[in-house]
C-alpha positions in Angstrom: 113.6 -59.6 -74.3 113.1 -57.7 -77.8 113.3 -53.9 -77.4 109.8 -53.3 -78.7 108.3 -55.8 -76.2 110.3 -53.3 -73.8 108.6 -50.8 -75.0 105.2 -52.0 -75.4 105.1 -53.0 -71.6 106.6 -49.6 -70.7 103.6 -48.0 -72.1 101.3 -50.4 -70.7 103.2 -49.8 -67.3 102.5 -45.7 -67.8 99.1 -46.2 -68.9 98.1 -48.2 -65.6 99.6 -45.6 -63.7 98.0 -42.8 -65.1 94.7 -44.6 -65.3 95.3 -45.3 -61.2 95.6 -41.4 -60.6 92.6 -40.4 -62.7 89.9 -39.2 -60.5 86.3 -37.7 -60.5 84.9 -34.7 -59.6 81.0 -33.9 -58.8 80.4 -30.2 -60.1 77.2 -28.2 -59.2 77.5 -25.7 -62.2 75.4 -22.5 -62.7 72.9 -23.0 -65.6 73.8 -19.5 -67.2 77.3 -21.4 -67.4 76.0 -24.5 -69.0 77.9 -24.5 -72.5 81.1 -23.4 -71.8 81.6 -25.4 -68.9 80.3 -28.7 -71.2 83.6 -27.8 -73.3 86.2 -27.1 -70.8 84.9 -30.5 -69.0 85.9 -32.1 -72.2 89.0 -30.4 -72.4 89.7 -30.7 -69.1 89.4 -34.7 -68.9 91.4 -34.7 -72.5 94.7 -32.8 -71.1 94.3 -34.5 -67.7 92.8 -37.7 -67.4 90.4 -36.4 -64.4 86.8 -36.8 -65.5 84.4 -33.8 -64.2 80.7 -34.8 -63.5 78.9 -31.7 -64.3 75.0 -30.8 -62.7 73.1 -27.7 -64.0 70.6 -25.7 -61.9 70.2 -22.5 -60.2 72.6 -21.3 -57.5 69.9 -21.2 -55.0 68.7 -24.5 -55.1 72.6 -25.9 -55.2 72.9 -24.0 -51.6 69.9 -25.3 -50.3 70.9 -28.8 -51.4 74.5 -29.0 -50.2 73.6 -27.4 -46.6 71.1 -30.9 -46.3 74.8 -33.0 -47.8 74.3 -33.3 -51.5 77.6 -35.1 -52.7 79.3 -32.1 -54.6 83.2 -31.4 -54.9 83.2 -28.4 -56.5 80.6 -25.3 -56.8 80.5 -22.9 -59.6 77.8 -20.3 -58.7 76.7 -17.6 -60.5 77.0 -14.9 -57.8 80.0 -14.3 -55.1 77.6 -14.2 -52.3 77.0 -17.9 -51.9 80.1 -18.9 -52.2 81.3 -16.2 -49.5 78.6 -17.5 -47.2 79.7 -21.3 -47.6 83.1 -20.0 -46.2 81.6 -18.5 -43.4 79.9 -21.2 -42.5 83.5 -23.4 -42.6 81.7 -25.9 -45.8 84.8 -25.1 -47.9 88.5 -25.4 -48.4 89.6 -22.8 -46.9 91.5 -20.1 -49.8 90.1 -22.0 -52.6 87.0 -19.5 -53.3 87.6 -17.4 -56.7 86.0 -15.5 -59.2 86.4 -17.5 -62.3 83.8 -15.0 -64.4 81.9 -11.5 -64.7 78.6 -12.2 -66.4 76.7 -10.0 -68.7 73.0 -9.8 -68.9 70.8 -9.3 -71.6 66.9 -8.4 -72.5 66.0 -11.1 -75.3 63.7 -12.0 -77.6 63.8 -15.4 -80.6 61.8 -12.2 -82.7 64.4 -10.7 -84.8 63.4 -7.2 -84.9 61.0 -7.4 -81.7 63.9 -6.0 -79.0 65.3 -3.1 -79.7 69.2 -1.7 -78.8 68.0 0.2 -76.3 65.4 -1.8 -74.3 63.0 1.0 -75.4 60.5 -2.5 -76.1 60.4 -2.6 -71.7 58.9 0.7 -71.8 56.3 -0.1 -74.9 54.3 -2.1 -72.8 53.3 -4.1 -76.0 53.9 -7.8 -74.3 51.3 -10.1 -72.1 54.4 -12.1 -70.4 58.4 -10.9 -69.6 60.3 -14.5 -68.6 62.5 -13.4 -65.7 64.7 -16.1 -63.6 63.2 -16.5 -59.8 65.3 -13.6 -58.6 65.4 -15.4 -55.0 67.3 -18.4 -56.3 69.2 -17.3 -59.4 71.5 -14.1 -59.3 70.8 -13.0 -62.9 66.9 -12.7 -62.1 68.1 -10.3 -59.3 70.0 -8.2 -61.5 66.8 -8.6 -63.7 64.6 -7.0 -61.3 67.1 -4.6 -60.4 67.8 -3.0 -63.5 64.3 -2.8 -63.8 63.7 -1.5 -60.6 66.9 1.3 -62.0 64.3 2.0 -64.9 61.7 2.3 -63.1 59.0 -0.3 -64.4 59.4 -3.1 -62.0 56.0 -2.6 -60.1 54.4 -2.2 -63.9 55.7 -5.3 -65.3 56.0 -7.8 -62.4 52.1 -9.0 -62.8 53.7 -9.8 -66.1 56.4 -12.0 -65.0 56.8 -15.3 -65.9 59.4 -16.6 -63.7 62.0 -19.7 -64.3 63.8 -21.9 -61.6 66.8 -20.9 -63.3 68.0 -19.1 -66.1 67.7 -22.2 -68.6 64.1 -22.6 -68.1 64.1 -18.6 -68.3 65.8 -19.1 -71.8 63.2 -21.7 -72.8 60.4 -19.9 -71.8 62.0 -17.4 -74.7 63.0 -19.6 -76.9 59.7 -22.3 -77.5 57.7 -18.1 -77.6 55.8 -18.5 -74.0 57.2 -15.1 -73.5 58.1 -13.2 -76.6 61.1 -11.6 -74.6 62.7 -11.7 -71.3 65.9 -11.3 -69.6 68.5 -14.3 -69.8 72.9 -14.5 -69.9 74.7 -13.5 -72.8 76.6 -16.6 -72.6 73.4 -18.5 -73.9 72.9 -16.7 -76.9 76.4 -16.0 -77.6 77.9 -18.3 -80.5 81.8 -17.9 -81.5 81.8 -15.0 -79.7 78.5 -13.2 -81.7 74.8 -13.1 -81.3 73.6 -14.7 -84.0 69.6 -15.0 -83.5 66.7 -13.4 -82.6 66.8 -9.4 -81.2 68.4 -8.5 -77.9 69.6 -5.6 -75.7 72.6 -5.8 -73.8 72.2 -4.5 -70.0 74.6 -1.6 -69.1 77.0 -2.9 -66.3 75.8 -0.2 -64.0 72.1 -1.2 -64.5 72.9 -4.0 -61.9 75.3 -5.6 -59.3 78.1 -6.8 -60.8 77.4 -10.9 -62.0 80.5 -12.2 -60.3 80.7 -15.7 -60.0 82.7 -17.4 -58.0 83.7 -20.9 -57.4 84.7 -22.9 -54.6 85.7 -26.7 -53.3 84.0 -28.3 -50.9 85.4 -29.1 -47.6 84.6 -33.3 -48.7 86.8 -33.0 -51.4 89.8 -31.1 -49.9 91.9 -34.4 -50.5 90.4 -35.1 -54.2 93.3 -34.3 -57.0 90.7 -34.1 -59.5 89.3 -31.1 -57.8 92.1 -29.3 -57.2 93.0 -29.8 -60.3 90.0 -28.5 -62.1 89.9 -25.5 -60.1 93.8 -24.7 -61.6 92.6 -25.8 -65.1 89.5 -23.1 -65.0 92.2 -20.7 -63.9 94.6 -21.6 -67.5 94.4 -19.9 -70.6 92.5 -22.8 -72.4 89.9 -22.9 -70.1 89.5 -18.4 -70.1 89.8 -18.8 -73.9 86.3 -21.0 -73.6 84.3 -18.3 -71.1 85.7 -15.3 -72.9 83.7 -16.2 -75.8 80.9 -16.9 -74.2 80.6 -13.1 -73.6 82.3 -12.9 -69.9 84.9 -11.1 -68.3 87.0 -11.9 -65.4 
């Protein structure tokens, strides 16, 4: 036989077998993690062949759905608390819970101009509507309503709340002006590591709980390789490269 027929069949030989180990992954994704999670799953299926089915919505309603057998693999919430209570309840590997990023939150408005450093604006009283995420199914609408609580205006402004199932719908409200500001993750107006629209106020740390959010793999997926491996990959530098400029810490 010719060497390059050799060859060529070798390759094809490879390419079967790394086609056979290739697997999927279901992922229920936190919306406030929305883009950088689109990028590392296309990273992620580029350096390992695995292929990671990605669904946004609000932490809440991801609990609520699994505990009546939605077919996940993987959970990425936006809070620890979830996650910790899915071990409890013995619905998860068992050691495979992590905190895989610190959010930020932010007070913001598509109005240049119209939020100031400071979050003086909240005080102004010079708005009909605040967007706030429901704070009883998305964590960064509970450190909404505590920071305002901290301040001091939550009883004030909560006629004024127009809340979101999550904090994408939060962000639209913002964005399309049904609220002219309102409180949403730095990640989704974070671009290349900048804010480059609209006005904003970032929210001290101690303002709130801490954002952690934690990840964890379903107890139906324990023997899925494409799971395990996309919990390692969020843990590489490639992957922290992506959420670090999105505005999180770890």
């Amino acid at each position: 036989m010719p060497p390059f027929r050799s060859i060529t069949i070798a390759a094809l030989i490879l390419a079967a077998g790394a086609g056979a180990r290739a697997a999927e992954v279901s992922v229920a994704v936190a919306a406030n993690f929305t883009a950088p999670m689109q990028k590392i799953a296309t990273m992620f299926e580029a350096d390992t062949g695995h292929k990671a089915v990605l669904s946004f919505g609000a932490t809440g309603k991801f609990y609520a759905q699994m505990a009546n057998g939605a077919p996940f693999d993987v959970f990425l919430a936006a809070d620890d608390s979830t996650p910790a209570k899915m071990d409890k309840e013995e619905r998860t590997v068992p050691g495979s819970r992590f905190t895989y990023a610190i959010g930020r939150l932010v007070l913001w408005s598509a109005q240049p101009g119209y939020v100031d450093s400071q979050g003086q604006v909240l005080k102004s009283g010079d708005f009909k509507h605040i967007a706030v995420a429901n704070p009883k199914l998305a964590p960064y609408g509970l450190a909404a309503t505590q920071t305002l609580q901290k301040m001091g205006l939550l009883d004030g402004l909560q006629p004024r709340f127009v809340l979101g199932e999550n904090i994408s719908q939060t962000y639209q409200f913002i964005s399309t002006g049904n609220a002219p500001l309102g409180f949403v993750a730095l990640s989704q107006v974070m671009v290349d590591g900048k804010i480059d629209k609209g006005s904003y106020w970032q929210v001290p740390e101690d303002m709130h709980e801490p954002i952690r959010q934690d990840a964890v793999v379903l107890r139906r997926a324990e023997a899925n390789p494409a799971a395990s491996a996309l919990v390692q990959y969020l843990k590489g530098d490639k992957a922290r490269a992506v959420i670090k400029a999105y505005g999180y810490s770890f």
